[in-house]
DRENLO-820365 format. One record per residue (C-alpha): residue in three letters; x, y negated, z negated. Coordinates in steps of 0.5 Angstrom, whole numbers, plus 500, padded with zeros to 3 digits. Example, Ala and Ser with C-alpha at 12.3 -4.5 7.8 and 13.67 -1.06 7.14 Angstrom:
BEGIN
Ala; 525; 509; 484
Ser; 527; 502; 486
This chain:
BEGIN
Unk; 500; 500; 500
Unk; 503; 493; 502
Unk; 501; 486; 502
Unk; 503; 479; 501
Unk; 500; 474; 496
Unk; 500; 467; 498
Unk; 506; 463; 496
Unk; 505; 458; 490
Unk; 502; 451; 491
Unk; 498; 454; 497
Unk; 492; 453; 498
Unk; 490; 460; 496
Unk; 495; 461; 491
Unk; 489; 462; 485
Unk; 484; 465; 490
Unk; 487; 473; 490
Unk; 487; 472; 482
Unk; 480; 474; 480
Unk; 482; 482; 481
Unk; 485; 483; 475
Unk; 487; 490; 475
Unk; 490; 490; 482
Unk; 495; 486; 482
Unk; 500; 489; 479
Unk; 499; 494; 485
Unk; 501; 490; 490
Unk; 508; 492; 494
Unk; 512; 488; 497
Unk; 519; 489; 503
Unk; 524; 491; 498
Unk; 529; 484; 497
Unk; 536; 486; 501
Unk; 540; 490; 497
Unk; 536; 495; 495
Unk; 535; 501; 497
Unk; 528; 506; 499
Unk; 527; 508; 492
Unk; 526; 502; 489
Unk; 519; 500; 488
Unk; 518; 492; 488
Unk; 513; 487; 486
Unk; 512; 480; 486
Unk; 509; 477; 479
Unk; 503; 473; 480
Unk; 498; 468; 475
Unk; 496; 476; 472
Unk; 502; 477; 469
Unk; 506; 470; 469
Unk; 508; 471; 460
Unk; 508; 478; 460
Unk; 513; 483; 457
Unk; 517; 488; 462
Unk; 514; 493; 457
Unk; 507; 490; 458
Unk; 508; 490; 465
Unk; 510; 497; 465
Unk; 504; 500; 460
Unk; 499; 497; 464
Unk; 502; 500; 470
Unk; 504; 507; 467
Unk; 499; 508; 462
Unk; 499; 515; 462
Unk; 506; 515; 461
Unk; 509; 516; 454
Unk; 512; 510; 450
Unk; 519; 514; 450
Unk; 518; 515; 457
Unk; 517; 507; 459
Unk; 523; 505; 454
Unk; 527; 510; 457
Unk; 525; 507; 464
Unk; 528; 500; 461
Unk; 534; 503; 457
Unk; 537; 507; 463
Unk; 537; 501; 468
Unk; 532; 504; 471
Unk; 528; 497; 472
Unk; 530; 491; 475
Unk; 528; 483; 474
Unk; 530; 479; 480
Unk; 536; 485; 481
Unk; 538; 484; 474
Unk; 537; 489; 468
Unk; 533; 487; 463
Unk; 530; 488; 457
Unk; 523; 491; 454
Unk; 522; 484; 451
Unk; 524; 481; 457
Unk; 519; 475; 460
Unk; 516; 476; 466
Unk; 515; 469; 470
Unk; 511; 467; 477
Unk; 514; 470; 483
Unk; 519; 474; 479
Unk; 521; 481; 482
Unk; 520; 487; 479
Unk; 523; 493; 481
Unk; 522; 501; 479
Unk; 527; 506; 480
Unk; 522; 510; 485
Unk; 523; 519; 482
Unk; 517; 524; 483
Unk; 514; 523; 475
Unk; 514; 515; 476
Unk; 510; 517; 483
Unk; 505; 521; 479
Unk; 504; 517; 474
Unk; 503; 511; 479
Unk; 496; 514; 481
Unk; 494; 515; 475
Unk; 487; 510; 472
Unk; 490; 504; 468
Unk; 487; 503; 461
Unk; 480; 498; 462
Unk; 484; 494; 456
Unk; 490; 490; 457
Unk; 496; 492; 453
Unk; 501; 487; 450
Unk; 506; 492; 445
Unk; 506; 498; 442
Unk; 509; 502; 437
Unk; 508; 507; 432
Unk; 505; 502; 428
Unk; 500; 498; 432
Unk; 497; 496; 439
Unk; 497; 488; 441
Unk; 492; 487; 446
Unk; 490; 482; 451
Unk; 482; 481; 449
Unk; 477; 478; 454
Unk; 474; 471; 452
Unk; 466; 473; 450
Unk; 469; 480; 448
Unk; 467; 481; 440
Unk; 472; 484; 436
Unk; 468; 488; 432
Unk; 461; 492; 432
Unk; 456; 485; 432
Unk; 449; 486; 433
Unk; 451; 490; 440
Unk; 447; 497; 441
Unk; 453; 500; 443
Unk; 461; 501; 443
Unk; 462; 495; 447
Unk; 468; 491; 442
Unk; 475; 492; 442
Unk; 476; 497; 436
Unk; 472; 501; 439
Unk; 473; 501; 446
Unk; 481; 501; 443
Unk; 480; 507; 438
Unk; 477; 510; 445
Unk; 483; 508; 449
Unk; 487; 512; 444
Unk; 483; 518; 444
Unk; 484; 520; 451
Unk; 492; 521; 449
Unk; 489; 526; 443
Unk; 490; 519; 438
Unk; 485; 520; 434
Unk; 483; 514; 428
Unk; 481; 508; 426
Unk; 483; 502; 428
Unk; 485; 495; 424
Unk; 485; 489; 426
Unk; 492; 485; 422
Unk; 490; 478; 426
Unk; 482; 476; 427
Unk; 479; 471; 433
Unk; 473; 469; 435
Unk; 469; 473; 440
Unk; 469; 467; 445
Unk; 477; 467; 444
Unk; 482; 470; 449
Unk; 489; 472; 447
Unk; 493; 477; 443
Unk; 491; 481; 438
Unk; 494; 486; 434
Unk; 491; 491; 431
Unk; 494; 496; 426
Unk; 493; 504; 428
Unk; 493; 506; 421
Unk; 491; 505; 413
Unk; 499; 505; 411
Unk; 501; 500; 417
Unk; 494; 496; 416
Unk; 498; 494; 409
Unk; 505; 493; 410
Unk; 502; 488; 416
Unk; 497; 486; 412
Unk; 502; 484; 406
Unk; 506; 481; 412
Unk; 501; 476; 414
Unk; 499; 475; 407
Unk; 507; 473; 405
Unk; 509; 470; 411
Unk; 504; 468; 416
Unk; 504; 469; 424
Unk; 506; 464; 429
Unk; 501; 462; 433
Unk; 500; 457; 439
Unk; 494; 457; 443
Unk; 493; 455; 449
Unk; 486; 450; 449
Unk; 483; 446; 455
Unk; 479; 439; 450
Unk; 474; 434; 453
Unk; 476; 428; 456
Unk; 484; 425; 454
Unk; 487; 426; 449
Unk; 492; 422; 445
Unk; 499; 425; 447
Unk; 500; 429; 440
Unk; 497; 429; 434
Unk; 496; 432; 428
Unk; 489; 434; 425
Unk; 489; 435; 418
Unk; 481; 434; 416
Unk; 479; 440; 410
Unk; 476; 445; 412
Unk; 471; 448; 407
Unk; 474; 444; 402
Unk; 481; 447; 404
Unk; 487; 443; 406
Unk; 488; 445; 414
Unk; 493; 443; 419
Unk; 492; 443; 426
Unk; 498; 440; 431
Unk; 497; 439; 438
Unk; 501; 437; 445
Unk; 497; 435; 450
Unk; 501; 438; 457
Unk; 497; 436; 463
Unk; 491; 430; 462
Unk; 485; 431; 468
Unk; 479; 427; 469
Unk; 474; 432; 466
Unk; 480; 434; 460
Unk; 487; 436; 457
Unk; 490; 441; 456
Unk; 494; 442; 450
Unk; 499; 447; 447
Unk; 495; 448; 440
Unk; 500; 450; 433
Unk; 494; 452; 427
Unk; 500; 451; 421
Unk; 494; 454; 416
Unk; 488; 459; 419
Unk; 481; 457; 417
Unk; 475; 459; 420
Unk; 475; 456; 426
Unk; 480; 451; 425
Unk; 482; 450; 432
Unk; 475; 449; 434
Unk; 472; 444; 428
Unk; 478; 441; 428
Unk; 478; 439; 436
Unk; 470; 437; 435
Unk; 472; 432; 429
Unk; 477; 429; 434
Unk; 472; 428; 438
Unk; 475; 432; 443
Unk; 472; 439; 443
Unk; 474; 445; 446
Unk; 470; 446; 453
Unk; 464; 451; 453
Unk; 465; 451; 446
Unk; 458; 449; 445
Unk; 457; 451; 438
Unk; 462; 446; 436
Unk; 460; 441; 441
Unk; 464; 442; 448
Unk; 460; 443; 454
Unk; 458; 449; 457
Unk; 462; 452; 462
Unk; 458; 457; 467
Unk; 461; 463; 468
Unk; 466; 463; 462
Unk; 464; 467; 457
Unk; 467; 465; 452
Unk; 471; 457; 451
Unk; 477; 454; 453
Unk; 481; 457; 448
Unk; 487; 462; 448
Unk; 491; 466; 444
Unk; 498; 465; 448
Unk; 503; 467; 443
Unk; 503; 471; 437
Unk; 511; 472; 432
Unk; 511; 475; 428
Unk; 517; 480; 423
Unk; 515; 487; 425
Unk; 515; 490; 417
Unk; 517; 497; 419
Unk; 523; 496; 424
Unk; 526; 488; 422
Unk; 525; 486; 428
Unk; 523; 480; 431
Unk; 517; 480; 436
Unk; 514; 475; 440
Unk; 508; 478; 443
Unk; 505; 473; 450
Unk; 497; 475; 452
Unk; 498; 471; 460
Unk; 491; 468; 461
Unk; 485; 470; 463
Unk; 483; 469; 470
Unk; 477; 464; 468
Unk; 482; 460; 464
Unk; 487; 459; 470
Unk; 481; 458; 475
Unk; 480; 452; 470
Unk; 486; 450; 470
Unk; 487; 450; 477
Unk; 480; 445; 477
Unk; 483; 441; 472
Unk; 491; 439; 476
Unk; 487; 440; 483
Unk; 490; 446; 485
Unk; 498; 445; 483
Unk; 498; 448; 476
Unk; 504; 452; 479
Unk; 508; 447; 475
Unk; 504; 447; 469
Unk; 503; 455; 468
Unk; 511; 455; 469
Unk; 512; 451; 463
Unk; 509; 456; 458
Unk; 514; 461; 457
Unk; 519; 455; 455
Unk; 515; 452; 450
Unk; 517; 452; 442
């Protein structure tokens, strides 16, 4: 299977973004140098900020995690033609090439996951939640939330359990969250959160224009409450920012941005105007940091951004958002 997706900046540089699950299928000519055993793809809006090691759950979801890890460690995997790494960040136009071999082939045909995958270990799974996807069992009739759908991901390797999620967000709210895969990883993330916190930044689209930066420090339920903000882009019907909450208040972001007078768009709740065909708000969960408590190690974990937040974004800079999507990756 091969195509070509249209370079950045032109004209149809959003309009292949909307299925999703295909893009990371697409093959392109293999860059000079490389041989006829390399399988290559070119990054698009669907996985600009994603782990190599994301890129390759979702793209081998059938494979084992040791396999995927042992892909990067063997040098297997290449960015660019360079080695890299499982935590390494793939950017817009970045190529990816995998070592083609009879195992890789079979697990190419197999059916990805139907949800996104940000990181995985022994102790938790980070997805990519959908905006409008409840995390839990709400007023539904059926299994339609991410615990439940991700408990049912497991299962089909032959993991059964409860999954517990270590972060929260809203239903309307797209972006990374973690859940913990066990009672005993459930409290050593717990106490993680407890003692040290989780370092957040949103990615949110407000109503009208917002100062340049600010802080936002209104209680909230008679707590102290500090949110901080950079505006990134200003359009005519509204700015996106680059969003930090230093303390995690119900719906801190989105209160805080309503008593700004600039609340978050489609957030009807809290004032923001509605958003046909979003089912959630502007509002994304775009980088998770944490200490993992069971290895020492630093993770950043990167959700790239649903497909109706780009095209919003791609309204709100009249089409040439590739140099603002190109600013994620480096912000502090």
């Amino acid at each position: 299977m091969s195509s070509r997706l249209p370079p950045p900046g032109s004209d149809g540089f959003f309009s292949g973004m909307m299925d999703r699950r295909s893009v990371i299928d697409i093959a392109l000519s293999l860059p000079s140098g490389y041989t006829a055993a390399m399988i290559t793809y070119r990054i698009t809006t669907a996985d600009h900020c994603r782990r190599v090691e994301s890129f390759l759950q979702n793209l081998l979801p059938a494979a084992p995690i040791s396999y995927l890890k042992k892909l990067v460690r063997s040098g297997h995997l290449a960015v660019n033609g360079a080695v890299s790494f499982p935590d390494t960040i793939l950017r817009l136009d970045d190529t990816v090439s995998i070592k083609e071999s009879a195992r890789t082939h079979t697990l190419l045909t197999g059916k990805r996951p139907e949800l996104d995958i940000l990181f995985e270990d022994q102790w938790i799974i980070a997805f990519n939640k959908e905006p409008g996807l409840p995390v839990h069992r709400a007023a539904e009739v059926d299994d339609h939330n991410l615990v439940e759908l991700g408990a049912k991901l497991l299962a089909n390797r032959g993991i059964e359990g409860k999954l517990r999620p270590v972060n929260r967000l809203d239903r309307g709210t797209s972006g990374a969250i973690i859940m913990a895969k066990s009672p005993t990883a459930a409290g050593m993330f717990g106490r993680m959160v407890k003692e040290e916190g989780l370092g957040k930044l949103y990615l949110a689209i407000a109503t009208g224009k917002l100062p340049e930066e600010g802080t936002i420090t209104a209680p909230l339920d008679g707590k102290e409450s500090e949110t901080r903000y950079r505006v990134l882009f200003r359009g005519e019907f509204g700015s996106l920012a680059a969003v930090y909450p230093l303390t995690g208040r119900m719906h801190q972001i989105r209160q805080h941005f309503r008593l700004s007078g600039h609340p978050i768009m489609g957030d009807k709740r809290y004032g923001g105007p509605p958003l046909p065909g979003l089912p959630g708000h502007a509002l994304h969960s775009f980088r998770t940091i944490l200490t993992h408590p069971g290895t020492g190690q630093k993770l950043h974990i990167f959700a790239p951004l649903p497909e109706q937040l780009l095209a919003l974004i791609a309204r709100l800079t009249g089409m040439n958002a590739s140099p603002v999507l190109r600013s994620f990756p480096d912000l502090p």
